[in-house]
C-alpha positions as protocol buffer text, in pm:
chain_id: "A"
residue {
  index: 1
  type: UNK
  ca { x: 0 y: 0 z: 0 }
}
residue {
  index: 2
  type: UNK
  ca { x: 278 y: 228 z: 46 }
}
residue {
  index: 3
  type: UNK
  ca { x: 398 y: 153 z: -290 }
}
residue {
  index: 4
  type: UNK
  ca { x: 82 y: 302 z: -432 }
}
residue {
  index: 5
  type: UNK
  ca { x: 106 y: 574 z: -234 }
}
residue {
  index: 6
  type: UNK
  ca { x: 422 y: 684 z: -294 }
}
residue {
  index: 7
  type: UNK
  ca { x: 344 y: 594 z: -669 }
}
residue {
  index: 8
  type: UNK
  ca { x: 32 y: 834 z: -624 }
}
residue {
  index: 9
  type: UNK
  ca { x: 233 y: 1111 z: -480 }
}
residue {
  index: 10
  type: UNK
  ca { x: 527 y: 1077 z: -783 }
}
residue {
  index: 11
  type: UNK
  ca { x: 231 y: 1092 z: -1045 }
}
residue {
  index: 12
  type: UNK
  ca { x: 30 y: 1429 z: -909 }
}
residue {
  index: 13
  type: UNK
  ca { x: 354 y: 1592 z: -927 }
}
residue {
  index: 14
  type: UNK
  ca { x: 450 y: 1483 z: -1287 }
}
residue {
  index: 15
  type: UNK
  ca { x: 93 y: 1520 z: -1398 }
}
residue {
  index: 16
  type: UNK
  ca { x: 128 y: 1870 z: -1255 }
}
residue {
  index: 17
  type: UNK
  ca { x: 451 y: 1969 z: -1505 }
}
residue {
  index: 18
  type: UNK
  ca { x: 262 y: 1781 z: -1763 }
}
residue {
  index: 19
  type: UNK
  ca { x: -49 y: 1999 z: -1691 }
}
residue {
  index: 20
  type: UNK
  ca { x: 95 y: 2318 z: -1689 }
}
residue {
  index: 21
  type: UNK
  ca { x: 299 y: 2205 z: -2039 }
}
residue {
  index: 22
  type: UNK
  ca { x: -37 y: 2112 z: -2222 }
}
residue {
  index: 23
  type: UNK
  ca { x: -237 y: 2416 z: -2128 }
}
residue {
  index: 24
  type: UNK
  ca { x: -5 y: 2590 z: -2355 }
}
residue {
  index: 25
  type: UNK
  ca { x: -84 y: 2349 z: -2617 }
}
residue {
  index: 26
  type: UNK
  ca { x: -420 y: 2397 z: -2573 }
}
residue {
  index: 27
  type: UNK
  ca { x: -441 y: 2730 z: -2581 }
}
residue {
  index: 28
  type: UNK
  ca { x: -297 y: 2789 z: -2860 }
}
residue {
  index: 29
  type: UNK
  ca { x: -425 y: 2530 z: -3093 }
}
residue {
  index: 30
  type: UNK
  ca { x: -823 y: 2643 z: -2952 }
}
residue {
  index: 31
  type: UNK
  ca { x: -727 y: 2985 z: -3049 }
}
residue {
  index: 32
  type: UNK
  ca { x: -553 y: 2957 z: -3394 }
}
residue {
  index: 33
  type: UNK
  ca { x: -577 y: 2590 z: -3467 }
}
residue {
  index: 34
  type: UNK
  ca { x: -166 y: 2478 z: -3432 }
}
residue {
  index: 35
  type: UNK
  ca { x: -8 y: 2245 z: -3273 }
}
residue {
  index: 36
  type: UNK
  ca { x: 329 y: 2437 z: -3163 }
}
residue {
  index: 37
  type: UNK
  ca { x: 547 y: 2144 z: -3135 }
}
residue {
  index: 38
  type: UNK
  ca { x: 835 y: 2408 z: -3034 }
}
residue {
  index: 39
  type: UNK
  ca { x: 664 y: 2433 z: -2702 }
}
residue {
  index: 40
  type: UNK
  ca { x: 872 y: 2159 z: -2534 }
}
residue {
  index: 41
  type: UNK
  ca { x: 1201 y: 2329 z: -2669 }
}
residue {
  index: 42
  type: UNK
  ca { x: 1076 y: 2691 z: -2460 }
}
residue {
  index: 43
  type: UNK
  ca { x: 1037 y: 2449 z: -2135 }
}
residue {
  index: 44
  type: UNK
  ca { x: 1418 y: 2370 z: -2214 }
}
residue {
  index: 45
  type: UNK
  ca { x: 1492 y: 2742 z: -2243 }
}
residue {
  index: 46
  type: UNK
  ca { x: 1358 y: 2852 z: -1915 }
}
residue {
  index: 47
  type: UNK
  ca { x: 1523 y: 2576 z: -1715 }
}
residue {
  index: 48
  type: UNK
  ca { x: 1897 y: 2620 z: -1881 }
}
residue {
  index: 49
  type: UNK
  ca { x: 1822 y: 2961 z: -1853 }
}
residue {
  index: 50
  type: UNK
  ca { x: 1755 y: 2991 z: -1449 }
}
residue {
  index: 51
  type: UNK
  ca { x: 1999 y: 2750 z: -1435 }
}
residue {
  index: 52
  type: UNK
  ca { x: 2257 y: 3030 z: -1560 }
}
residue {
  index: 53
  type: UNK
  ca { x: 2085 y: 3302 z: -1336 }
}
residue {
  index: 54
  type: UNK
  ca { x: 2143 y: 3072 z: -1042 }
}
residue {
  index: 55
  type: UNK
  ca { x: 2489 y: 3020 z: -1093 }
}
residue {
  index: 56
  type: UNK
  ca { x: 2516 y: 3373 z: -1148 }
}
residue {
  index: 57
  type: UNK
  ca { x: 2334 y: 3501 z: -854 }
}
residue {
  index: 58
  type: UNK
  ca { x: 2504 y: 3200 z: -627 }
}
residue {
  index: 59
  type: UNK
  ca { x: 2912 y: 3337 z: -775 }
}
residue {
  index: 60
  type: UNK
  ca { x: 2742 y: 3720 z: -673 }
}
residue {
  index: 61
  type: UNK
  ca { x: 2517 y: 3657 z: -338 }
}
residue {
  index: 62
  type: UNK
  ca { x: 2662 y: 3332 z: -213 }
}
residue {
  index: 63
  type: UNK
  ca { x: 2405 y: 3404 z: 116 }
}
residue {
  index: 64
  type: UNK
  ca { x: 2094 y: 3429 z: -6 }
}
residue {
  index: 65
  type: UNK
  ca { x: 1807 y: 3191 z: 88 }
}
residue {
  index: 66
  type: UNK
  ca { x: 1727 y: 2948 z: -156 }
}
residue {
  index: 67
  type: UNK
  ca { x: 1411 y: 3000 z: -222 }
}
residue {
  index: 68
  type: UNK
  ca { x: 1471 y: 3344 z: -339 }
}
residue {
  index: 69
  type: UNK
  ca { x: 1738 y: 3269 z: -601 }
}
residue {
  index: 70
  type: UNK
  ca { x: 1483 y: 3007 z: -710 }
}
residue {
  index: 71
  type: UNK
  ca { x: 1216 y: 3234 z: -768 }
}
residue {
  index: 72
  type: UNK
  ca { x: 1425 y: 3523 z: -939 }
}
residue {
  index: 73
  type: UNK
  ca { x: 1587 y: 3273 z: -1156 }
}
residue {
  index: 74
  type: UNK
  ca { x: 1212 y: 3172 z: -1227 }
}
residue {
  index: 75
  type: UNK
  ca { x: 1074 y: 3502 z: -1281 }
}
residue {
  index: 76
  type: UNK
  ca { x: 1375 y: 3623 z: -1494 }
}
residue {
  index: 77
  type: UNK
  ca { x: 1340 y: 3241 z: -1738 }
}
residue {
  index: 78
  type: UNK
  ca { x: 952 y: 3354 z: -1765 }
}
residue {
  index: 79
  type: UNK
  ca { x: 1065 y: 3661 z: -1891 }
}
residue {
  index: 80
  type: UNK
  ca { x: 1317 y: 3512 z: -2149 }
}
residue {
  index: 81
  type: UNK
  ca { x: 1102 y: 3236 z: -2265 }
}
residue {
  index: 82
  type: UNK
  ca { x: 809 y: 3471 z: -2299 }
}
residue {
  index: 83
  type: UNK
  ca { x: 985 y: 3703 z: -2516 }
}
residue {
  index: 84
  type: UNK
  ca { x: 1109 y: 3404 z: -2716 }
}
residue {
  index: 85
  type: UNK
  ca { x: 796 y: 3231 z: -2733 }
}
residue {
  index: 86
  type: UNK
  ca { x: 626 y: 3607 z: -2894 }
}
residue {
  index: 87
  type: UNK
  ca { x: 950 y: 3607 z: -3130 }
}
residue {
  index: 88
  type: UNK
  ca { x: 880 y: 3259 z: -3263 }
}
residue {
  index: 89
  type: UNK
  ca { x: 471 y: 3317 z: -3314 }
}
residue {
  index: 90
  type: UNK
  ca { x: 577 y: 3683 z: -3482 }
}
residue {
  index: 91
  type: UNK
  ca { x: 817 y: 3535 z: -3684 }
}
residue {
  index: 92
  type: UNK
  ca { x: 782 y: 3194 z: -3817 }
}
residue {
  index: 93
  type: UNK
  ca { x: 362 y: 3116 z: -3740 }
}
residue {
  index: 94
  type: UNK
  ca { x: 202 y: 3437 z: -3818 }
}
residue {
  index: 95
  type: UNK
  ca { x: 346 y: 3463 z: -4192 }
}
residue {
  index: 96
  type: UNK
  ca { x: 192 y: 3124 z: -4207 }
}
residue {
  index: 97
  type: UNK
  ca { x: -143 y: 3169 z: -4051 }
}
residue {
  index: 98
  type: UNK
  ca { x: -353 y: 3124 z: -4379 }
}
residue {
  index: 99
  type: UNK
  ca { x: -165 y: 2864 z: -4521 }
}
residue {
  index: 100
  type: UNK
  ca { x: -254 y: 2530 z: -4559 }
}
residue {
  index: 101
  type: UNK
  ca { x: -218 y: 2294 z: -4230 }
}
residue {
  index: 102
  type: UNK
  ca { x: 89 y: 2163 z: -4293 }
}
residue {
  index: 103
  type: UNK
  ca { x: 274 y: 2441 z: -4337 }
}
residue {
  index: 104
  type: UNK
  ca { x: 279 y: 2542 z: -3981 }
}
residue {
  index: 105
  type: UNK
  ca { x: 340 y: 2208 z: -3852 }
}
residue {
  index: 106
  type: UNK
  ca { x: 632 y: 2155 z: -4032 }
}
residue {
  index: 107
  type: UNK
  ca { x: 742 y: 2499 z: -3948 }
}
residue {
  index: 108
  type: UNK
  ca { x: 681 y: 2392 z: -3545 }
}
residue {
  index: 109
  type: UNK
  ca { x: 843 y: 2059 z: -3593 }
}
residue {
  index: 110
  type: UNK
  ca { x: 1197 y: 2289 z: -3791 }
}
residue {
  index: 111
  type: UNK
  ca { x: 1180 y: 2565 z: -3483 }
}
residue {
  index: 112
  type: UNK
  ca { x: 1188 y: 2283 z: -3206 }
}
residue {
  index: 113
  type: UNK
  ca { x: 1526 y: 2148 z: -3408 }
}
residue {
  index: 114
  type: UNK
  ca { x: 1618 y: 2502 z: -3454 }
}
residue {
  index: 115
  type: UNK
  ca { x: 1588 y: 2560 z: -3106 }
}
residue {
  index: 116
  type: UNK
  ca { x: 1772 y: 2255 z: -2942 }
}
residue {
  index: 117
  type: UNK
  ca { x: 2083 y: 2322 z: -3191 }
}
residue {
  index: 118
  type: UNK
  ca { x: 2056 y: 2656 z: -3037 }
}
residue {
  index: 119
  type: UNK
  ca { x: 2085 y: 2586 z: -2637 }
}
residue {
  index: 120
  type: UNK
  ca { x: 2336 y: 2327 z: -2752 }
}
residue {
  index: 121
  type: UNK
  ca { x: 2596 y: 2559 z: -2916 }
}
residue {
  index: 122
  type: UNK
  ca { x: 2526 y: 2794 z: -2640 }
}
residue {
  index: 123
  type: UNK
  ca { x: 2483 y: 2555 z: -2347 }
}
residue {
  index: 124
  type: UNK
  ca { x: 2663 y: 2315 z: -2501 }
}
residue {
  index: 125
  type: UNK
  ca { x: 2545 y: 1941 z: -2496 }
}
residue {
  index: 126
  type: UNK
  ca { x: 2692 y: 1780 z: -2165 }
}
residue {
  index: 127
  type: UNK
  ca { x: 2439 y: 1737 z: -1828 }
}
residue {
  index: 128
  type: UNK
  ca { x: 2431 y: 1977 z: -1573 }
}
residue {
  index: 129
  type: UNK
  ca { x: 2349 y: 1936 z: -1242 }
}
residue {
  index: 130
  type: UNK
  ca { x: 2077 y: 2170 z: -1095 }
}
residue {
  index: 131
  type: UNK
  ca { x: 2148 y: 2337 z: -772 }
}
residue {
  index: 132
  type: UNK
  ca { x: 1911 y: 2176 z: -487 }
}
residue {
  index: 133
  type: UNK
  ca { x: 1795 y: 2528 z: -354 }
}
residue {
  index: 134
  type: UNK
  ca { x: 1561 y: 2407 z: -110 }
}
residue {
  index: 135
  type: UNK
  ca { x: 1544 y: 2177 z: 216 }
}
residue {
  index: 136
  type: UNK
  ca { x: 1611 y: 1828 z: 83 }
}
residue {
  index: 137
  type: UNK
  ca { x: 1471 y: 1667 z: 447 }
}
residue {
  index: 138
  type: UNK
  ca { x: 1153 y: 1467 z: 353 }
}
residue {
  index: 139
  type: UNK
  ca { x: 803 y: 1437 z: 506 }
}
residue {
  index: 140
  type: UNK
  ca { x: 602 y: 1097 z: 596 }
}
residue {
  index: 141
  type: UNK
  ca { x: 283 y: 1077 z: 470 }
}
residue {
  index: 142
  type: UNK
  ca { x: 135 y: 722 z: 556 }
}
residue {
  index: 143
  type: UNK
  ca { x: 420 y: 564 z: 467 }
}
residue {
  index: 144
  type: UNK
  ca { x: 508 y: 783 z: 148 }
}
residue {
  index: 145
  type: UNK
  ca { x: 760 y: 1041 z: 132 }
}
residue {
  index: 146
  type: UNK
  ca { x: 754 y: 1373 z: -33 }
}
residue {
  index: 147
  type: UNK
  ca { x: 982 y: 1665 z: -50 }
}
residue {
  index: 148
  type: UNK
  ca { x: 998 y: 2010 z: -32 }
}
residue {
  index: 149
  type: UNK
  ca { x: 1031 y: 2067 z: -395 }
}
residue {
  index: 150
  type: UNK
  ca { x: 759 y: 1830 z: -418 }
}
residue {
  index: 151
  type: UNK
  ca { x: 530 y: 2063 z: -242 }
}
residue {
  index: 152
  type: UNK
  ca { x: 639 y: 2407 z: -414 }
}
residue {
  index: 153
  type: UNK
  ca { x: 527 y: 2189 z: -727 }
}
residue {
  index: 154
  type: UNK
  ca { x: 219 y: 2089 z: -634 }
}
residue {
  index: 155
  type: UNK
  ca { x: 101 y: 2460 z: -475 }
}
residue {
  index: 156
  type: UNK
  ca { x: 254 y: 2657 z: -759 }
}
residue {
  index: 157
  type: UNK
  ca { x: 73 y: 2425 z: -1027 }
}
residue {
  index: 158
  type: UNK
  ca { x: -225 y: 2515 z: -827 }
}
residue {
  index: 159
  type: UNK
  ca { x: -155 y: 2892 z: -771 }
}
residue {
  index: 160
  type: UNK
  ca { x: -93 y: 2876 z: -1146 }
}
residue {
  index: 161
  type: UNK
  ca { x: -403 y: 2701 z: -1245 }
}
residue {
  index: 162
  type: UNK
  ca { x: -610 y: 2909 z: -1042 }
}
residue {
  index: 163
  type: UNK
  ca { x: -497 y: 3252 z: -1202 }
}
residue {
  index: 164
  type: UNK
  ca { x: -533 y: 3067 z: -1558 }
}
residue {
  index: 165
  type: UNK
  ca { x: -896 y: 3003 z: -1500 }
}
residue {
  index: 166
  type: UNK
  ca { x: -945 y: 3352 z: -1317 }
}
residue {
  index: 167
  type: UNK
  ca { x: -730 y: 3507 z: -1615 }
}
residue {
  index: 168
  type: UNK
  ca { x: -941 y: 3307 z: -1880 }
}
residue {
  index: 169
  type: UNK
  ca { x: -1284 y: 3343 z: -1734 }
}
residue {
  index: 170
  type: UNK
  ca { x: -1340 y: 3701 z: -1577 }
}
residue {
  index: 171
  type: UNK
  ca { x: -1099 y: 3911 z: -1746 }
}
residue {
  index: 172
  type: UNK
  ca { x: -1117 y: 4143 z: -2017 }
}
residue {
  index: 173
  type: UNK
  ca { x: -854 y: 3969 z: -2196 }
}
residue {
  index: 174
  type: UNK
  ca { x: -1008 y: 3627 z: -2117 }
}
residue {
  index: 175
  type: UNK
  ca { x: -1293 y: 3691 z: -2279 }
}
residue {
  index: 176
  type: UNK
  ca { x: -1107 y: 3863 z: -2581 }
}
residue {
  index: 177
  type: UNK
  ca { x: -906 y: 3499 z: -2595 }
}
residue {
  index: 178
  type: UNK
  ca { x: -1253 y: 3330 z: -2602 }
}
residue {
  index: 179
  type: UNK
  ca { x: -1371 y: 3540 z: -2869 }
}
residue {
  index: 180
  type: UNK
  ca { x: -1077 y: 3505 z: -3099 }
}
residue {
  index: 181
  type: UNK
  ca { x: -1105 y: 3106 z: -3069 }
}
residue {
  index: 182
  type: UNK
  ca { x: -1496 y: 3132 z: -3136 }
}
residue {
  index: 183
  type: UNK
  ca { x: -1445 y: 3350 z: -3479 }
}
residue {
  index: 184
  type: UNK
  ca { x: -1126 y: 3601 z: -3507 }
}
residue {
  index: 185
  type: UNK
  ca { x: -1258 y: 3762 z: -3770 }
}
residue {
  index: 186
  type: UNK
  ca { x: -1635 y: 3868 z: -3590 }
}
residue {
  index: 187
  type: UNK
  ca { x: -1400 y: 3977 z: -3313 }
}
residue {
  index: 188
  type: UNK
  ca { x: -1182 y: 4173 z: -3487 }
}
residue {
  index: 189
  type: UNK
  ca { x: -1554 y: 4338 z: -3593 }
}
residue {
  index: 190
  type: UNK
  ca { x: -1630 y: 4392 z: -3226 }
}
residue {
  index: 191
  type: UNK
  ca { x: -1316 y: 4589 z: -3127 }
}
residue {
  index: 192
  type: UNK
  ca { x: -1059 y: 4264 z: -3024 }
}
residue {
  index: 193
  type: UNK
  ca { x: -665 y: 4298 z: -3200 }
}
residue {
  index: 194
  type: UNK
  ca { x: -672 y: 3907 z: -3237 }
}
residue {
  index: 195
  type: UNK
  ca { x: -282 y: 3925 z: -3337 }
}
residue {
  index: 196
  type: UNK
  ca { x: -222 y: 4087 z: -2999 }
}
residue {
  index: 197
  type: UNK
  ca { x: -422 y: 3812 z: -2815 }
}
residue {
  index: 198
  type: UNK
  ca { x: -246 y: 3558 z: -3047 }
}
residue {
  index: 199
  type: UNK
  ca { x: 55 y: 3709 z: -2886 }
}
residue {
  index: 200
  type: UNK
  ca { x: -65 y: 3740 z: -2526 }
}
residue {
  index: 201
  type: UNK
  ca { x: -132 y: 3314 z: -2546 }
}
residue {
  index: 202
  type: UNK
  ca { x: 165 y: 3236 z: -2689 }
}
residue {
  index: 203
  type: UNK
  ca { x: 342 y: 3479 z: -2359 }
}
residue {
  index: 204
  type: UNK
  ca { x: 128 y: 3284 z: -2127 }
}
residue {
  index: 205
  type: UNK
  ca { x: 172 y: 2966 z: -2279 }
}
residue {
  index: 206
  type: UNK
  ca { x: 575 y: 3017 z: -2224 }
}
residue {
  index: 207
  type: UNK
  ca { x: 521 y: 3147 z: -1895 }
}
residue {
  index: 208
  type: UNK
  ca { x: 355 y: 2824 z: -1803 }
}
residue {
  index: 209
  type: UNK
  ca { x: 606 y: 2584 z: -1974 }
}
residue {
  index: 210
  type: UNK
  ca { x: 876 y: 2773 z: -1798 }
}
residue {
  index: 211
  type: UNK
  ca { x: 718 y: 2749 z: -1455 }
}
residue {
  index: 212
  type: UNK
  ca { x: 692 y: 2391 z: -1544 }
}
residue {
  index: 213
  type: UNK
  ca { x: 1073 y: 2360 z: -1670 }
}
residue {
  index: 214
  type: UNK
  ca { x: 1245 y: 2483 z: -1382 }
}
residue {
  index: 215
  type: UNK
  ca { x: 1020 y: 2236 z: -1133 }
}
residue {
  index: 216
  type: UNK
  ca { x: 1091 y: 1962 z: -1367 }
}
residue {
  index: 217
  type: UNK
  ca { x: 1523 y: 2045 z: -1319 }
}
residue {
  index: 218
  type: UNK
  ca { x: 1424 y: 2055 z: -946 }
}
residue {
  index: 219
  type: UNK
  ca { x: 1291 y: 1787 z: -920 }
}
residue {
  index: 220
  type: UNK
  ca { x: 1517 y: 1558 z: -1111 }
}
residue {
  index: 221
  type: UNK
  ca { x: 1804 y: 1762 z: -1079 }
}
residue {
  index: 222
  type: UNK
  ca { x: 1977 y: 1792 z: -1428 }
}
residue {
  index: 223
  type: UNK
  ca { x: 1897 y: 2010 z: -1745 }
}
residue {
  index: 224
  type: UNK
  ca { x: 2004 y: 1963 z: -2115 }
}
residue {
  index: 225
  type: UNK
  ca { x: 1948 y: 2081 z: -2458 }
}
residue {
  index: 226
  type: UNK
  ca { x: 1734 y: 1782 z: -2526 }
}
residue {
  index: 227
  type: UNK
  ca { x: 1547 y: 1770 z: -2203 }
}
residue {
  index: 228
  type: UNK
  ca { x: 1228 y: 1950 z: -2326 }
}
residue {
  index: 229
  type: UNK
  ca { x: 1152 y: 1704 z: -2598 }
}
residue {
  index: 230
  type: UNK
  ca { x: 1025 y: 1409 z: -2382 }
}
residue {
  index: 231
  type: UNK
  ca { x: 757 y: 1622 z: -2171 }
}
residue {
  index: 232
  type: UNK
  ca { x: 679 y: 1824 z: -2465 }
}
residue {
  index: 233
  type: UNK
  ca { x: 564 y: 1557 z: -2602 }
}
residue {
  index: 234
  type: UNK
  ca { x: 404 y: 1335 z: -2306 }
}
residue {
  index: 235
  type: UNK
  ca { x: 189 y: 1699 z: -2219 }
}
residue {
  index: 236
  type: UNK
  ca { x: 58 y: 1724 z: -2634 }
}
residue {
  index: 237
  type: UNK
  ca { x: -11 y: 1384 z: -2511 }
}
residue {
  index: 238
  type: UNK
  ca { x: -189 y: 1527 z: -2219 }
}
residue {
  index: 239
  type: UNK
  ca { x: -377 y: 1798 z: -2382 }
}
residue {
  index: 240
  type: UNK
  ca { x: -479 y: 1512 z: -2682 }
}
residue {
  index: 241
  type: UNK
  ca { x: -637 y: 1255 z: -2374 }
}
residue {
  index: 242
  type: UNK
  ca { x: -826 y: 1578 z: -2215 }
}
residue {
  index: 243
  type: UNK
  ca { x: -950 y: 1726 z: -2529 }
}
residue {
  index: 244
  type: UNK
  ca { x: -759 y: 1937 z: -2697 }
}
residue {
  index: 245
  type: UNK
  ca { x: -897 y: 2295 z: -2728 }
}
residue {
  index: 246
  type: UNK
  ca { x: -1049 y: 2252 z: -2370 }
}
residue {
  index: 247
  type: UNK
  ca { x: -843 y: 2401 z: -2036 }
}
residue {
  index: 248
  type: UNK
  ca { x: -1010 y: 2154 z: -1807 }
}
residue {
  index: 249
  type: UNK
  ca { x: -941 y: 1865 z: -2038 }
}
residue {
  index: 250
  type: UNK
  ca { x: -537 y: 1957 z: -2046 }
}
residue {
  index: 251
  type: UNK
  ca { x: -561 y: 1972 z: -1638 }
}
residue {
  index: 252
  type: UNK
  ca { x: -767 y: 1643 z: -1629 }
}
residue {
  index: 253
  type: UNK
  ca { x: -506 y: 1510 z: -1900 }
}
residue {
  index: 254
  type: UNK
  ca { x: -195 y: 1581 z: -1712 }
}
residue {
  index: 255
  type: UNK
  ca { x: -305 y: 1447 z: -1407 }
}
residue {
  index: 256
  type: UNK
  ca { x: -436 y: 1077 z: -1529 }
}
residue {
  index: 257
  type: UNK
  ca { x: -117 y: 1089 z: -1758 }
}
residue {
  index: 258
  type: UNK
  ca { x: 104 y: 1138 z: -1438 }
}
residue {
  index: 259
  type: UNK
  ca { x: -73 y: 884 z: -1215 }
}
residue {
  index: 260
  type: UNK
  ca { x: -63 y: 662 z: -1505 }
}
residue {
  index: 261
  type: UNK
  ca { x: 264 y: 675 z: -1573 }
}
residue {
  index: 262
  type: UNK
  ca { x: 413 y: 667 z: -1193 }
}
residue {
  index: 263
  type: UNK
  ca { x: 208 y: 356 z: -1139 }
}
residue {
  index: 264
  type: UNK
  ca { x: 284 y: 179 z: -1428 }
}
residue {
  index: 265
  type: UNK
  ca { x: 653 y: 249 z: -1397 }
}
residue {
  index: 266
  type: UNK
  ca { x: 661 y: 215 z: -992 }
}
residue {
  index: 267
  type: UNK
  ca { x: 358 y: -18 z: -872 }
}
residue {
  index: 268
  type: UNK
  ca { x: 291 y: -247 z: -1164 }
}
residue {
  index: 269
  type: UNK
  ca { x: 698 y: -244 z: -1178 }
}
residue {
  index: 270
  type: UNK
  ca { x: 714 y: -371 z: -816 }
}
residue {
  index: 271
  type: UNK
  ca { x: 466 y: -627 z: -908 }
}
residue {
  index: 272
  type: UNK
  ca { x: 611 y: -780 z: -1195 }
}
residue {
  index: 273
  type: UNK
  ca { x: 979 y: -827 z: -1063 }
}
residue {
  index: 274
  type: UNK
  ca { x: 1111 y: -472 z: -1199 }
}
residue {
  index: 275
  type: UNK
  ca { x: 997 y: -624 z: -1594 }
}
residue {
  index: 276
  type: UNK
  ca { x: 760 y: -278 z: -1590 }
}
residue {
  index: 277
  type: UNK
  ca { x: 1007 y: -46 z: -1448 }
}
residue {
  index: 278
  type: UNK
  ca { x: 1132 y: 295 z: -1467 }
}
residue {
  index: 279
  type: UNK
  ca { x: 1307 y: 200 z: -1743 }
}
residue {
  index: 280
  type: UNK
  ca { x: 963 y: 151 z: -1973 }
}
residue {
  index: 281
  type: UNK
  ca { x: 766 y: 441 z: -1820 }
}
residue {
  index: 282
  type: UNK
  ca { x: 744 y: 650 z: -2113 }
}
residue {
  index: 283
  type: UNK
  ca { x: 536 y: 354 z: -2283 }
}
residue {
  index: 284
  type: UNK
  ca { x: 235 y: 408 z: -2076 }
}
residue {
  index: 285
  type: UNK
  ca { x: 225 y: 762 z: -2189 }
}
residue {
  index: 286
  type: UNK
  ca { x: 219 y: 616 z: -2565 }
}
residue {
  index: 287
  type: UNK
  ca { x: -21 y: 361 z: -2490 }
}
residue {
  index: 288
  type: UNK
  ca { x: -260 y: 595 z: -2358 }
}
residue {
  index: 289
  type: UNK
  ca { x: -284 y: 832 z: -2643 }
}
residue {
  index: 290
  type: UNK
  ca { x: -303 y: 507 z: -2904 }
}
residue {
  index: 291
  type: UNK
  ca { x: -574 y: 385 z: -2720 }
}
residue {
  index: 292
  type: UNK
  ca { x: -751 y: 720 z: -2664 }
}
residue {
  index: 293
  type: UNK
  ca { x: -757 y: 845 z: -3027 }
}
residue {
  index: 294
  type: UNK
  ca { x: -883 y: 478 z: -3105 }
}
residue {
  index: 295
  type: UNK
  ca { x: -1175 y: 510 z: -2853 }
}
residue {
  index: 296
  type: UNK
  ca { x: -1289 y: 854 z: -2849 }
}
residue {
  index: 297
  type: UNK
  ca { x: -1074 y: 1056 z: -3023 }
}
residue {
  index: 298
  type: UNK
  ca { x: -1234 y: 1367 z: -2897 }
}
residue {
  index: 299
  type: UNK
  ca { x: -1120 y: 1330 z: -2559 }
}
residue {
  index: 300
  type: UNK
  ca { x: -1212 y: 1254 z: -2228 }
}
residue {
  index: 301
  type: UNK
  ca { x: -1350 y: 1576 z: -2182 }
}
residue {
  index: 302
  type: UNK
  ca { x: -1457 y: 1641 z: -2570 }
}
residue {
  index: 303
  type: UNK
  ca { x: -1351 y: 1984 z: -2824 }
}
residue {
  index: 304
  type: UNK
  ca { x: -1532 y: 2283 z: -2691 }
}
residue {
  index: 305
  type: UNK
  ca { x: -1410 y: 2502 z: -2993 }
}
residue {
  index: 306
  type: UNK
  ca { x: -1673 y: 2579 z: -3241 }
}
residue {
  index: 307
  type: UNK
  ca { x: -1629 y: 2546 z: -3554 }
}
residue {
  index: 308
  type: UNK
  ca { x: -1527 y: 2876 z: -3782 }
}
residue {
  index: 309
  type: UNK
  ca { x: -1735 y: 3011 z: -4075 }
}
């Protein structure tokens, strides 16, 4: 039982990286219809990038708590990967916007390659150990552990989700967002700039992927040029099992895709003699989107974008 507990713990805190990943997905493709597969490869840039501020601000303020180089080195990545993110949509989607699908996909699937060969040549390719910025003493929980960074996970996914929603659904540029994905051009007639809330989703979008990068090199404690690829693609996963277009869905998604996969890899592991380990987890992730787009490929939680005129 502790097994599963433990195995229930490991998955809420990956599903909550893989949430936070697919809600950019999400909102992008309900709002212009693309699948930015570059989105893992912003995730990458955050963490390498408050990986530099932290060494930085630990060669300069070798005192300071922690938690506060973690959170400017957060704040300052957000800031980075936002301005990349806008630079990418300005750049290489928008031209593209009216052409035919596969276009931008293939554009997407160039500026994620584009973007690892960047952080390689200026990162270079070897591992790098993350600083462990906060207490690494853990707490029991019936027999489970979790850590610190376990918990600043878990309560800034949900800080995070809860000014999404707020964001989404009671401000002005909410409902400009929900306008654009309903029919851009009827809400360009009623006064909304849909480029500049095309731009404001791809921000938040790398905002979010960011928050979720520099958890994900806390938690496991290493970042890389390549090391946005895998949960890039496990959160489009995500965001596909939800319903992609639909917040809720990518939340719901990258949840079940994190409890999934920690108790495949850990329980069902344990089980079969270690045949199911670690070492296979990413197959659950794999199996679960084959078998959702075979069953209802909608979505658990179905499309909620209309369809445009």
């Amino acid at each position: 039982m502790e097994i599963l507990l433990q195995q229930i713990i490991n998955g809420l805190v990956l599903g909550s990286m893989y949430a936070l990943v697919a809600l950019g997905y999400t909102m992008v493709y309900g709002i212009i219809n693309l699948i930015n597969f570059a989105h893992g490869e912003v995730l990458m840039v955050g963490a390498l990038t408050s990986w530099t501020i932290i060494g930085l601000m630990q060669a300069s303020m070798p005192g300071a708590p922690g938690w506060v180089v973690l959170i400017i080195a957060m704040l300052i990545a957000c800031v980075v990967a936002a301005a990349l993110n806008f630079v990418i949509e300005k750049v290489a989607y928008r031209p593209l916007r009216n052409s035919p699908k596969l276009a931008p996909l293939i554009t997407a699937i160039g500026m994620s390659i584009l973007l690892q060969t960047l952080a390689m040549i200026i990162w270079k390719p070897n591992y790098k150990p993350y600083p462990t910025l906060l207490p690494s003493t853990p707490f029991d929980v019936g027999g489970a552990v979790i850590t610190p960074t376990q918990i600043m996970i878990l309560s800034l996914t949900a800080v995070s989700l809860a000014l999404l929603m707020y964001l989404v659904n009671y401000t002005r540029l909410g409902r400009a967002m929900r306008a654009t994905a309903e029919n851009p051009r009827v809400a360009g007639l009623m006064g909304v700039k849909p480029d500049m809330v095309i731009s404001a989703t791809f921000i938040i979008g790398a905002i979010l992927a960011t928050i979720a990068g520099v958890m994900y090199a806390s938690n496991y404690g290493t970042v890389q040029h390549t090391m946005g690829f895998l949960p890039g693609l496990k959160a489009f996963t995500a965001a596909v099992f939800g319903g992609i277009g639909n917040l809720a869905g990518a939340v719901v998604g990258g949840i079940l895709l994190g409890l999934i996969e920690a108790i495949g890899s850990g329980y069902i592991g344990t089980l079969t003699g270690g045949v199911l380990g670690s070492h296979y987890s990413d197959i659950f992730a794999f199996i679960v989107l084959i078998v959702m787009l075979t069953l209802r490929p909608s979505g658990l939680l179905g499309e909620r974008v209309a369809d445009r005129a």
